[in-house]
C-alpha positions as CSV (number, residue, x, y, z in Angstrom):
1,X,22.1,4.6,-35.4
2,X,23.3,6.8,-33.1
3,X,20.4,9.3,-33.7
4,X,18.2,6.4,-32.8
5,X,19.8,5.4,-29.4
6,X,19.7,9.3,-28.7
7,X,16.0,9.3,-28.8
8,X,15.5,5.5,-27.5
9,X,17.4,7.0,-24.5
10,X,15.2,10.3,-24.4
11,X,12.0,8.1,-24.3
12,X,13.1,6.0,-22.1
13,X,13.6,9.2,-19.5
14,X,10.8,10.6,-20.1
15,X,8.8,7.3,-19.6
16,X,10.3,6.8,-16.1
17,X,8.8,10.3,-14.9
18,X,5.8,9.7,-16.6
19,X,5.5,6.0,-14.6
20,X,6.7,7.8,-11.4
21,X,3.8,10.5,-11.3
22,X,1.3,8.0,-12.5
23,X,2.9,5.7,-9.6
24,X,3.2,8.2,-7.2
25,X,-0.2,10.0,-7.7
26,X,-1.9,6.5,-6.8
27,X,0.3,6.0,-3.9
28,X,-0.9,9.2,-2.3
29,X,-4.4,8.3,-3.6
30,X,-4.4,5.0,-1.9
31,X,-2.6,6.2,1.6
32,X,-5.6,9.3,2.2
33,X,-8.2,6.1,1.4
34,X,-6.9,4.2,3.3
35,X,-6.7,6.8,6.4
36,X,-10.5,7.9,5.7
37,X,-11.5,4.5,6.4
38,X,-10.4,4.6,10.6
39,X,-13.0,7.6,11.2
40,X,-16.2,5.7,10.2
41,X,-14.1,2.1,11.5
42,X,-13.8,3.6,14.8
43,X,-17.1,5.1,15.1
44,X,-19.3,2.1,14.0
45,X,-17.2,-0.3,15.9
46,X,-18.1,2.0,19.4
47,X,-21.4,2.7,18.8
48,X,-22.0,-1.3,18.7
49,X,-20.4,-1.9,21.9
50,X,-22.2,1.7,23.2
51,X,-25.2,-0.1,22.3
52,X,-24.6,-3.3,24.2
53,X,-23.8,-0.7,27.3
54,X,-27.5,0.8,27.3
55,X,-28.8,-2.2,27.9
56,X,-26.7,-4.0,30.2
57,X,-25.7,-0.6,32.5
58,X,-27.3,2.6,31.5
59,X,-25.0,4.4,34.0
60,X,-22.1,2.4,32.8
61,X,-23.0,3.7,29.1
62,X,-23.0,7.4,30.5
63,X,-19.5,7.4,31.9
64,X,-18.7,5.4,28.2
65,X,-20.2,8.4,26.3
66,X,-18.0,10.8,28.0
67,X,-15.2,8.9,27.4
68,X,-15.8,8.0,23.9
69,X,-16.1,11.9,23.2
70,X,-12.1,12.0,24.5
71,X,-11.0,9.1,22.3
72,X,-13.2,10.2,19.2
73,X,-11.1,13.9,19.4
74,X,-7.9,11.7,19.3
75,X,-9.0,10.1,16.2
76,X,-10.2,12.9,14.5
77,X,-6.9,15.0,15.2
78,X,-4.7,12.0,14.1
79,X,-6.0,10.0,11.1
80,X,-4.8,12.8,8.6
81,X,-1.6,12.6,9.7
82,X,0.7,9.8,8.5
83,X,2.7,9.2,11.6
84,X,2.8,10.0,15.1
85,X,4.9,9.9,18.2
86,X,4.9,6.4,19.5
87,X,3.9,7.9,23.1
88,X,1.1,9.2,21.9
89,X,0.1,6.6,20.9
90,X,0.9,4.7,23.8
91,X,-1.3,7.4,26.3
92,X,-4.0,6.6,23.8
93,X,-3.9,3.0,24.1
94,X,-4.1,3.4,27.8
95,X,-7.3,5.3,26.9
96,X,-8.5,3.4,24.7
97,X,-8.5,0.5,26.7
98,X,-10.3,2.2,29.5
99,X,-13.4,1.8,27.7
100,X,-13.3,-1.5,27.0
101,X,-12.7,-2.4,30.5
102,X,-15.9,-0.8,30.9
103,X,-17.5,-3.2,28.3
104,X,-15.7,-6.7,29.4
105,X,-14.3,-5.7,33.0
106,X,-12.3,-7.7,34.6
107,X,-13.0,-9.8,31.3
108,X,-9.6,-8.0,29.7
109,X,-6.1,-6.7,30.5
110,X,-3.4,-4.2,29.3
111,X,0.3,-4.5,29.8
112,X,1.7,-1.2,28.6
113,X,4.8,0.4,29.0
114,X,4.9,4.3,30.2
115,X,6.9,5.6,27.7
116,X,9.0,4.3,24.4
117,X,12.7,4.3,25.1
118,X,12.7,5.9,21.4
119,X,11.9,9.6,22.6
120,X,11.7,10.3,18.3
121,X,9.9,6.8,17.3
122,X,7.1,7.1,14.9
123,X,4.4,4.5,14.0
124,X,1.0,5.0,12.0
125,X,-1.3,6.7,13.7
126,X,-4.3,4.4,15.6
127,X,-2.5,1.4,14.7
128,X,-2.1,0.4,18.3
129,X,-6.1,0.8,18.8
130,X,-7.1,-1.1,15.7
131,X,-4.7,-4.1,17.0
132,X,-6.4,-3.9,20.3
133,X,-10.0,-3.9,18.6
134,X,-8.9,-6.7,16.4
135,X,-7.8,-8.9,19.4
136,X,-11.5,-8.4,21.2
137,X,-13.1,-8.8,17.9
138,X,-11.6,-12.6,17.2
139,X,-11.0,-14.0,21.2
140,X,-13.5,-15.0,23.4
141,X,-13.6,-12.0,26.3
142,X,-14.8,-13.2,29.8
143,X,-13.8,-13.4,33.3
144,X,-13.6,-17.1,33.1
145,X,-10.9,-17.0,30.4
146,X,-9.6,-13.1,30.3
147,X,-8.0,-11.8,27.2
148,X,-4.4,-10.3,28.2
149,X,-2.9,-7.9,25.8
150,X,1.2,-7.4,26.0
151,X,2.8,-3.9,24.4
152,X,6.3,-3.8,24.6
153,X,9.2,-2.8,22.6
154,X,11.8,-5.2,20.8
155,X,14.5,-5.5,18.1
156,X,13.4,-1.4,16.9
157,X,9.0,-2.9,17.3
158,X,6.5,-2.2,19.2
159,X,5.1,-5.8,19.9
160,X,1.3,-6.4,20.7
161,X,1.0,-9.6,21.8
162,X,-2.1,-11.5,23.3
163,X,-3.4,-15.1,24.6
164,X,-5.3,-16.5,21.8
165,X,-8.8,-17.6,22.3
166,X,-10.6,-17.9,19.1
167,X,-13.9,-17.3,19.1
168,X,-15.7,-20.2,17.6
169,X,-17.8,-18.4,15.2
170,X,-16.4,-15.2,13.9
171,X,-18.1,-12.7,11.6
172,X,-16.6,-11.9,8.2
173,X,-13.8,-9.3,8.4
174,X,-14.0,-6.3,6.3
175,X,-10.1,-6.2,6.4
176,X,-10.2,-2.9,7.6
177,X,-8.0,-3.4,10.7
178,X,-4.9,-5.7,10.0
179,X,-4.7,-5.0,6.5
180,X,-5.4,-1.4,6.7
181,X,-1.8,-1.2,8.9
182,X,0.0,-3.6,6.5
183,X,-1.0,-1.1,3.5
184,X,-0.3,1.9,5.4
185,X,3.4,0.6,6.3
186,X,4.2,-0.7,2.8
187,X,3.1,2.9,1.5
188,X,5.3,4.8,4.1
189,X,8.5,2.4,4.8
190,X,10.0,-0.9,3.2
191,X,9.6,-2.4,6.5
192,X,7.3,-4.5,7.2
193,X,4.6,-5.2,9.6
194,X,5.3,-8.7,10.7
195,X,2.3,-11.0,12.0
196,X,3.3,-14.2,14.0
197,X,0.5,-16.8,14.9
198,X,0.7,-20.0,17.4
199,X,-1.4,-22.3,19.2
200,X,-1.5,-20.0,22.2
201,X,-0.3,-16.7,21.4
202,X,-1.2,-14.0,18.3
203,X,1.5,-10.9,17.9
204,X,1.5,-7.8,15.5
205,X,5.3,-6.5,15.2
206,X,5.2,-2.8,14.2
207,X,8.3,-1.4,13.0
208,X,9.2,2.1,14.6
209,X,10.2,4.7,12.4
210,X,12.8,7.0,13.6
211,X,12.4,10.2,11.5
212,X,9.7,11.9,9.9
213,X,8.8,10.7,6.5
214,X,8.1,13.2,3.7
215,X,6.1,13.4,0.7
216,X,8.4,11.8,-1.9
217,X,10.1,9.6,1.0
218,X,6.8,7.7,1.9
219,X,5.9,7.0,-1.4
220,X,9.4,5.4,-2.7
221,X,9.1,1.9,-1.4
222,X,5.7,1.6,-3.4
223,X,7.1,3.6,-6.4
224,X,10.6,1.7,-6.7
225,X,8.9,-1.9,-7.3
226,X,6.1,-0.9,-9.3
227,X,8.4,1.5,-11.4
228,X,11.3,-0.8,-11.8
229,X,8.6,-3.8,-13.0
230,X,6.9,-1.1,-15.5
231,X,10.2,0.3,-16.7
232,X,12.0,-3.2,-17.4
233,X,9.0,-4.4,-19.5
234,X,9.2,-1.5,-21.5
235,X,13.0,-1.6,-21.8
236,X,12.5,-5.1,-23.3
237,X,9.5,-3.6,-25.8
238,X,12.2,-0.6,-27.4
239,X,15.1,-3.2,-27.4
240,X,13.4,-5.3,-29.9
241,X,11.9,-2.7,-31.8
242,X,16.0,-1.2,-32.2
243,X,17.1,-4.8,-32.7
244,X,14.2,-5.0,-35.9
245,X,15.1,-1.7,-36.8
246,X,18.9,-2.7,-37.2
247,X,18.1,-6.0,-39.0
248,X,16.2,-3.8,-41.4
249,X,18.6,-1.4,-42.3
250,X,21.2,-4.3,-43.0
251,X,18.3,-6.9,-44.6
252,X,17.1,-4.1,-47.0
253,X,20.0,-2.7,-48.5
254,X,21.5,-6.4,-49.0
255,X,18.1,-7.4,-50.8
256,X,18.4,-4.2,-52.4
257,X,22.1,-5.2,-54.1
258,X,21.3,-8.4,-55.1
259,X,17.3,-7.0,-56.7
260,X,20.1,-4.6,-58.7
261,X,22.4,-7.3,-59.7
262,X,19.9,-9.7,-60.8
263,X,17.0,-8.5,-62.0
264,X,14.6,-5.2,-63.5
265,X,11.8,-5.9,-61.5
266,X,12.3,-4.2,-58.3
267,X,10.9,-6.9,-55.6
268,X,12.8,-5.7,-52.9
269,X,9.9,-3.3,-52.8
270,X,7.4,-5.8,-51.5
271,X,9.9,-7.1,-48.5
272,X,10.7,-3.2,-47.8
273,X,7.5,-2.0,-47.6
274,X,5.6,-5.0,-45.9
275,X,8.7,-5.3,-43.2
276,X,8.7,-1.1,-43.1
277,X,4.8,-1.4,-41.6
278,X,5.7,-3.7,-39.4
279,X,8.8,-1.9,-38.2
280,X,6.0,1.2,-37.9
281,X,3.3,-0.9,-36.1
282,X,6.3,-2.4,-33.6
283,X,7.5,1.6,-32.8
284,X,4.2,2.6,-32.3
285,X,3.8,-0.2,-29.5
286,X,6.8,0.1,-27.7
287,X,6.2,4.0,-27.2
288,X,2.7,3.2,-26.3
289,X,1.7,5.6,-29.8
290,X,-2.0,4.1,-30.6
291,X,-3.1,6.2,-33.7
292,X,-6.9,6.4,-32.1
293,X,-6.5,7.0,-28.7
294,X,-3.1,9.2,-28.7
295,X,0.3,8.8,-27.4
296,X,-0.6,9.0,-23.7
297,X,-3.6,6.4,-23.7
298,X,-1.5,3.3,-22.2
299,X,-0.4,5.7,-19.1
300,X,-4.2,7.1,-18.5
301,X,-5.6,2.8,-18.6
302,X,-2.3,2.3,-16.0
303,X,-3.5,5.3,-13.8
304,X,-6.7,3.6,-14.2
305,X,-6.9,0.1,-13.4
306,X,-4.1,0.9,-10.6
307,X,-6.9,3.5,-9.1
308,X,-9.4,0.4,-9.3
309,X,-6.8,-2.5,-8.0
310,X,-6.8,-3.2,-4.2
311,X,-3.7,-3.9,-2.9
């Protein structure tokens, strides 16, 4: 018995570091996806309102080129990095906006602060300028009823808050922007990005991060769930193959005695050998052993069908 719980223990070990890598290599996986997507996001999204420039102001689309070369260097520097200085991001914002002033004029408006008072604060990089581009994207913009964007800092956030104005027809989402930030955050930091919506007013919270998150660090919010749920399940799985096992070893023997004591024909055999396959056929599936794909084919379908989920 004792043999037993040595090894149930050893498996158990080794299945949490197996889990963890599996886990962990997804969680990496998923965070450079979902950076790759803001390059093409960004680009797309200015080319359509470069496009609505040449028409309306040719000039106008001129000084937006040049501009859109400053902020397009921004974004290629940043989005392979998983945080960045919270006043950099604020400078870029200031930016940013520039150009859609160009598109809406006096149409939209920025409150900013300067500078975070946070010299070290951290957020996910371009987060700032998808929340911008998702409040054009879903208000109505026009000098009649402006769009006015709020940044400013609270309870350890950066707020972005803006009058809300809902366009009447919007176009299906692609759930790049919003959702791209949520995912990025829950991969990085057990904090959460928190959205609040009323009748008049739409705010993103972003939490600020105060230190620099490394490899293992930003990936053990995600891991510690999705371990914990993995690990317990298979807890429960060897538990009742050891509680079988135990109930065999004192069934048998007692079936055993009274076969001896009352009989020649030894039918202890059939109860001994048909409970022994199942006892086999129970150990095999609670350490994920499958005699035609190997021992390691339940961890490659979890690598798998995590690769495929969406989040």
């Amino acid at each position: 018995l004792f043999i037993h719980a040595f090894y149930f223990w050893k498996a158990l070990q080794d299945t949490k570091i197996k889990e963890q890598k599996i886990i962990a290599g997804t969680a990496s996986a998923k965070f450079d996806a979902l950076k790759n997507q803001l390059d093409p996001h960004f680009l797309f999204n200015s080319l359509n309102v470069l496009t609505s420039l040449i028409e309306e102001d040719p000039k106008q689309a001129q000084r937006f080129t040049t501009a859109l070369s400053k902020v397009y260097r921004y974004v290629l520097e940043q989005k392979n990095k998983d945080l960045v200085p919270v006043n950099e991001e604020l400078d870029f914002a200031k930016t940013y906006i520039k150009l859609l002033t160009m598109r809406f004029e006096d149409g939209i408006s920025l409150e900013i602060p300067e500078t975070s008072s946070i010299p070290d604060a951290k957020i996910v990089p371009l987060s700032l300028q998808l929340l911008l581009e998702n409040a054009v994207k879903h208000n109505v913009v026009t000098s009649s009823k402006p769009l006015r964007i709020k940044v400013y800092e609270a309870d350890g956030k950066l707020v972005v808050e803006n009058n809300l104005q809902e366009k009447p027809v919007v176009k299906r989402s692609s759930g790049v922007g919003l959702r791209n930030i949520q995912q990025r955050y829950s991969i990085l930091s057990n904090k959460e990005v928190n959205i609040t919506k009323t009748a008049s007013q739409f705010s993103v919270q972003l939490p600020m991060l105060t230190k620099q998150i490394g490899t293992v660090e930003t990936q053990k919010a995600f891991i510690e769930d999705k371990r914990y749920q993995k690990a317990k399940e298979r807890v429960q799985e060897i538990k009742g193959f050891f509680g079988n096992l135990l109930a065999y070893c004192i069934v048998i023997p007692f079936l055993a005695w009274i076969n001896y004591r009352s009989t020649d024909f030894p039918w202890v055999l059939f109860p001994a050998l048909g409970w022994g396959f199942g006892i086999i056929a129970h150990g095999m599936e609670a350490y994920g052993y499958n005699p035609l794909w190997g021992k390691r084919w339940e961890e490659r379908k979890i690598k798998e069908f995590m690769e495929n989920d969406e989040l």
